[in-house]
N, CA, C and O atoms as a MOPAC input file, in Angstrom:
PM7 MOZYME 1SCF
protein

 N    -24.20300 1    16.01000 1   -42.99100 1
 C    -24.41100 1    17.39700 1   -43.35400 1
 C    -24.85200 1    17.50100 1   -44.80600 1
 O    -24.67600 1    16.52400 1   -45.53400 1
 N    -25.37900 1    18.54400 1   -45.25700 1
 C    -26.12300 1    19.05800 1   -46.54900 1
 C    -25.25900 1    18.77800 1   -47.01100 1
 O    -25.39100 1    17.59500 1   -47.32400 1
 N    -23.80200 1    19.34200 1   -47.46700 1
 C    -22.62100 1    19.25100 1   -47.78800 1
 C    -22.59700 1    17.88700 1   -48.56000 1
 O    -22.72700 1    17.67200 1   -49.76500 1
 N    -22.37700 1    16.96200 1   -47.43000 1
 C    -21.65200 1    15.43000 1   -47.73100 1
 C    -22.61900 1    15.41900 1   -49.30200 1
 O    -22.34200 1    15.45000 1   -50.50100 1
 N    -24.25000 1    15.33700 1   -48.21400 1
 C    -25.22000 1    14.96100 1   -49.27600 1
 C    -24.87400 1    15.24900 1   -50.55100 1
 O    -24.80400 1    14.33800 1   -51.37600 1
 N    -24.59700 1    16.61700 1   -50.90700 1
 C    -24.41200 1    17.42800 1   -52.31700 1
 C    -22.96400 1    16.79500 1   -52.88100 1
 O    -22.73400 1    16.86500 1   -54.08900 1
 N    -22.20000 1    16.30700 1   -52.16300 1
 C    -21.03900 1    15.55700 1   -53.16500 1
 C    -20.08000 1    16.33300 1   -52.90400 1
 O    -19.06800 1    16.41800 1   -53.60000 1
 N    -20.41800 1    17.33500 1   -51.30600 1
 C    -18.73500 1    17.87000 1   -50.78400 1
 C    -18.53000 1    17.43700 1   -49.53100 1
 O    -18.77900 1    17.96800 1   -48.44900 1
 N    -18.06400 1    16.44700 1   -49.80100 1
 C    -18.02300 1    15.44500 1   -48.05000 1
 C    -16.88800 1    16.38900 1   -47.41600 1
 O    -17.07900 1    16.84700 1   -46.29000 1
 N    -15.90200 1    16.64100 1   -48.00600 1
 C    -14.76400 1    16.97900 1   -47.53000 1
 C    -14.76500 1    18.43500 1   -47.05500 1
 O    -14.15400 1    18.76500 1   -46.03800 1
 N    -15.52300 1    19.38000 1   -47.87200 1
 C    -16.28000 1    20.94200 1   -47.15300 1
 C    -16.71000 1    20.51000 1   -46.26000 1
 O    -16.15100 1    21.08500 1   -45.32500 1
 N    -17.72500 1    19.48000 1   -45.70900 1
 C    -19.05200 1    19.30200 1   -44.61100 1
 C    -17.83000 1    19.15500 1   -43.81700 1
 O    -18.06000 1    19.76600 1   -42.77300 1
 N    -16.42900 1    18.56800 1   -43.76100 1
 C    -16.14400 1    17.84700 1   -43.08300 1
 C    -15.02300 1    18.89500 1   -42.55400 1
 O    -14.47900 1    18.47100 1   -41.53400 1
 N    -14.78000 1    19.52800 1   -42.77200 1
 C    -13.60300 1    21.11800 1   -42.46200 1
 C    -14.66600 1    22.25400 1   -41.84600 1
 O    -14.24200 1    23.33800 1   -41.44600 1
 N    -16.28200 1    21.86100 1   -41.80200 1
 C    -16.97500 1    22.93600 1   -41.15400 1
 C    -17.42700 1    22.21300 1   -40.11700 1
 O    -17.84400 1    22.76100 1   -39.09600 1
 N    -17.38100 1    20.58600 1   -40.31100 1
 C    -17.76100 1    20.17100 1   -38.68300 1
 C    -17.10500 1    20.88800 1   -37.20900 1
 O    -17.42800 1    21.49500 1   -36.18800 1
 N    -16.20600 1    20.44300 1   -37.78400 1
 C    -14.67400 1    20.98600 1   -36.25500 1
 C    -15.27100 1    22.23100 1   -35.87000 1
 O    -16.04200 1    22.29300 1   -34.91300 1
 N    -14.94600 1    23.26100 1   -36.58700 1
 C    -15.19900 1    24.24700 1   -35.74300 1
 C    -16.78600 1    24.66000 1   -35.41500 1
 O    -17.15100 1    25.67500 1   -34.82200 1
 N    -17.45800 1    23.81500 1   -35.85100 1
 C    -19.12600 1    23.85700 1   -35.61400 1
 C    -19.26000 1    23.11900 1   -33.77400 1
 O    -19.90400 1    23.63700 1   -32.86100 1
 N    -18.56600 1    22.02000 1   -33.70300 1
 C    -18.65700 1    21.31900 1   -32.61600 1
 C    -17.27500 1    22.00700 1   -31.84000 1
 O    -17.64000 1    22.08300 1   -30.66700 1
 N    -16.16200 1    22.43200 1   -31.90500 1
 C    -15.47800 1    23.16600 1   -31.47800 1
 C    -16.33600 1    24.01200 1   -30.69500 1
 O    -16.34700 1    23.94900 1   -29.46500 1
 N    -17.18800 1    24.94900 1   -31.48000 1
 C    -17.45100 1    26.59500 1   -30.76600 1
 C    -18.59600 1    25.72600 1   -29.63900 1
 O    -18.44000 1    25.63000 1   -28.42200 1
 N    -19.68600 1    25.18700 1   -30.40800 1
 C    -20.80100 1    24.30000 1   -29.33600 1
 C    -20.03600 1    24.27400 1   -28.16600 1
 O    -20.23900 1    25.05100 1   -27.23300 1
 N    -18.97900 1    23.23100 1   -28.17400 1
 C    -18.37100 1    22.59000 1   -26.89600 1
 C    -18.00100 1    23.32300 1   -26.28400 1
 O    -18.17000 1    23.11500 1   -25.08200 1
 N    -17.35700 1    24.47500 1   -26.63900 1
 C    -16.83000 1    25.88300 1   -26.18300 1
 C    -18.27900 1    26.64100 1   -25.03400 1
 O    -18.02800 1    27.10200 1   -23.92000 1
 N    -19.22300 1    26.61700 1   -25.43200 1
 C    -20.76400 1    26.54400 1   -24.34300 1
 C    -21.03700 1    28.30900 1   -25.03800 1
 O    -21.51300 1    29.23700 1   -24.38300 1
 N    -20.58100 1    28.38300 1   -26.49900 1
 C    -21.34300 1    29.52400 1   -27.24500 1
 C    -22.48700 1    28.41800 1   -27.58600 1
 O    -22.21600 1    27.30200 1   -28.02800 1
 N    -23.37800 1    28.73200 1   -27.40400 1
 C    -24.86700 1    28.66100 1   -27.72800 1
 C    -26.02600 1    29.51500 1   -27.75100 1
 O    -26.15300 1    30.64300 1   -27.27500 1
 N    -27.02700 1    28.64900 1   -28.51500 1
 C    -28.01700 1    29.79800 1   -28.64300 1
 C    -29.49800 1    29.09100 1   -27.49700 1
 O    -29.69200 1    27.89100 1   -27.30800 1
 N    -30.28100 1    30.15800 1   -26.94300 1
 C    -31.07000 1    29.87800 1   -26.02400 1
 C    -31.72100 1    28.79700 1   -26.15800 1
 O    -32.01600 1    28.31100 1   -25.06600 1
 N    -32.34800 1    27.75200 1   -27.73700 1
 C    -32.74400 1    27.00800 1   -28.14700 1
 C    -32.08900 1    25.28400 1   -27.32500 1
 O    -32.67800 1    24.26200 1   -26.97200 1
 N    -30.90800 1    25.63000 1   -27.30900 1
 C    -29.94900 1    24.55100 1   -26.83700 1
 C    -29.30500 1    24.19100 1   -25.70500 1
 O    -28.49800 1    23.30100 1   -25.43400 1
 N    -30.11000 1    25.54400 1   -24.76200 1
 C    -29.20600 1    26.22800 1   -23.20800 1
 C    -28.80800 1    27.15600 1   -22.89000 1
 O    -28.65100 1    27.70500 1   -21.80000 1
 N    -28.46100 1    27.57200 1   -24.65500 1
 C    -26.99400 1    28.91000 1   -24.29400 1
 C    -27.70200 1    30.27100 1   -23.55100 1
 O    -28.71100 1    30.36000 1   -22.85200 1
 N    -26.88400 1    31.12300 1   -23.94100 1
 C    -27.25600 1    32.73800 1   -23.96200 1
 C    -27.13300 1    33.57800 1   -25.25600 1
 O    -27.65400 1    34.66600 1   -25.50100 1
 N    -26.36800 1    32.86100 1   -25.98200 1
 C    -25.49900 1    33.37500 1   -27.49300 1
 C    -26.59500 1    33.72200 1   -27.77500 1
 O    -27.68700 1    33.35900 1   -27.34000 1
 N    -26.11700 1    34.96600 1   -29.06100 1
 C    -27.42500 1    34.71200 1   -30.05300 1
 C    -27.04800 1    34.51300 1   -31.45500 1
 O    -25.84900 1    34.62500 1   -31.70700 1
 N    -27.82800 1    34.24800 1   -32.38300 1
 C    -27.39200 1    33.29600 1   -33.97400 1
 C    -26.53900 1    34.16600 1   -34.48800 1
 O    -25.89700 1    33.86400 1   -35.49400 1
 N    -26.38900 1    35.48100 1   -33.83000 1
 C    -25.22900 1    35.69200 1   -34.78700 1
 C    -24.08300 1    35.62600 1   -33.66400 1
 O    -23.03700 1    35.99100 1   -34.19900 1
 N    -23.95000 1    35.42000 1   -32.80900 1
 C    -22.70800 1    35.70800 1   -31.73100 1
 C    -22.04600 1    34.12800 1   -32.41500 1
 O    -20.92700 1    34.01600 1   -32.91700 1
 N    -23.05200 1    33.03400 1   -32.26800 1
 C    -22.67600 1    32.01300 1   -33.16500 1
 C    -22.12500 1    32.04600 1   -34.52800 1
 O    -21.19300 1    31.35800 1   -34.94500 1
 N    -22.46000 1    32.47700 1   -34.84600 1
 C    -22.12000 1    32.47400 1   -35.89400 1
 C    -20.88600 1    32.94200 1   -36.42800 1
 O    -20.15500 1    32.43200 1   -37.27700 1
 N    -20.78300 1    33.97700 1   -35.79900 1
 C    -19.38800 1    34.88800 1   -35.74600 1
 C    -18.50600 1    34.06000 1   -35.26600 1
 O    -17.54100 1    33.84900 1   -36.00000 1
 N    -18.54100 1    33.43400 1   -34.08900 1
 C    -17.62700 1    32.39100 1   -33.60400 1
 C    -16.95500 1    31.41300 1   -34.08400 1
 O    -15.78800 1    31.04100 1   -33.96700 1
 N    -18.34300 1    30.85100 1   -34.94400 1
 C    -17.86400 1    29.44800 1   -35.89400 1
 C    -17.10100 1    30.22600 1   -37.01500 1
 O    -16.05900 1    29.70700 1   -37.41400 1
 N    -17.49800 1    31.41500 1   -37.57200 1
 C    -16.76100 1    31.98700 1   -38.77900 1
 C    -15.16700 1    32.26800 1   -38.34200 1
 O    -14.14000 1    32.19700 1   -39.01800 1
 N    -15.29400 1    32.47500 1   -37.50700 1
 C    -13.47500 1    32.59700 1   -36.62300 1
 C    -13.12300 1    31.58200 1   -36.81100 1
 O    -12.32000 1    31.50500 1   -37.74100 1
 N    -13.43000 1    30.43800 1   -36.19000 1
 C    -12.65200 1    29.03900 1   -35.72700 1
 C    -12.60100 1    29.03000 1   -37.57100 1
 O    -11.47800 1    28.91000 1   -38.06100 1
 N    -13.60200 1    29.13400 1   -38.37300 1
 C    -13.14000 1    28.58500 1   -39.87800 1
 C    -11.82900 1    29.65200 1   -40.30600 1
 O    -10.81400 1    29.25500 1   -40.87700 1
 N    -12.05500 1    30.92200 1   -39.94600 1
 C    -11.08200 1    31.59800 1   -40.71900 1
 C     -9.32100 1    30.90600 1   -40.14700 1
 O     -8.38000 1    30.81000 1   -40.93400 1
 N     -9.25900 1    30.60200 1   -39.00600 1
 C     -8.08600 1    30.00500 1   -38.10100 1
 C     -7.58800 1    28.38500 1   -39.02400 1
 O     -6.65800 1    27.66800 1   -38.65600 1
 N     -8.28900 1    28.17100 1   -39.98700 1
 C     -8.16000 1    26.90400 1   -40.38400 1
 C     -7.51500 1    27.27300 1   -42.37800 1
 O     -6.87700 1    26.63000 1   -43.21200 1
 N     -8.06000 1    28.41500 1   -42.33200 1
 C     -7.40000 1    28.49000 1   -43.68800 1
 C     -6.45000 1    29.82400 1   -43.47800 1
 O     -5.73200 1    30.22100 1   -44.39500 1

């Protein structure tokens, strides 16, 4: 992730989970299969992060 690259491995690495969390969950966007759209995603992954802090 951009993250690691920039010298915050450990941010990239607390936004993976719930990035592959919501995916696996089958929120997606039409690009990938889904029905979601970038923000239904988005909103989702912003949940699973808020549940973590």
């Amino acid at each position: 992730m951009m993250l690691g690259h920039l010298g915050f491995q450990d941010c990239g690495e607390l936004l993976m989970k719930p990035l592959t969390d919501t995916l696996a969950s089958g929120i997606t966007t039409a690009d990938i299969g889904g029905t979601s759209t970038t923000r239904e995603v988005t909103e989702a992954i912003c949940e699973r992060i808020k549940q973590l802090v």
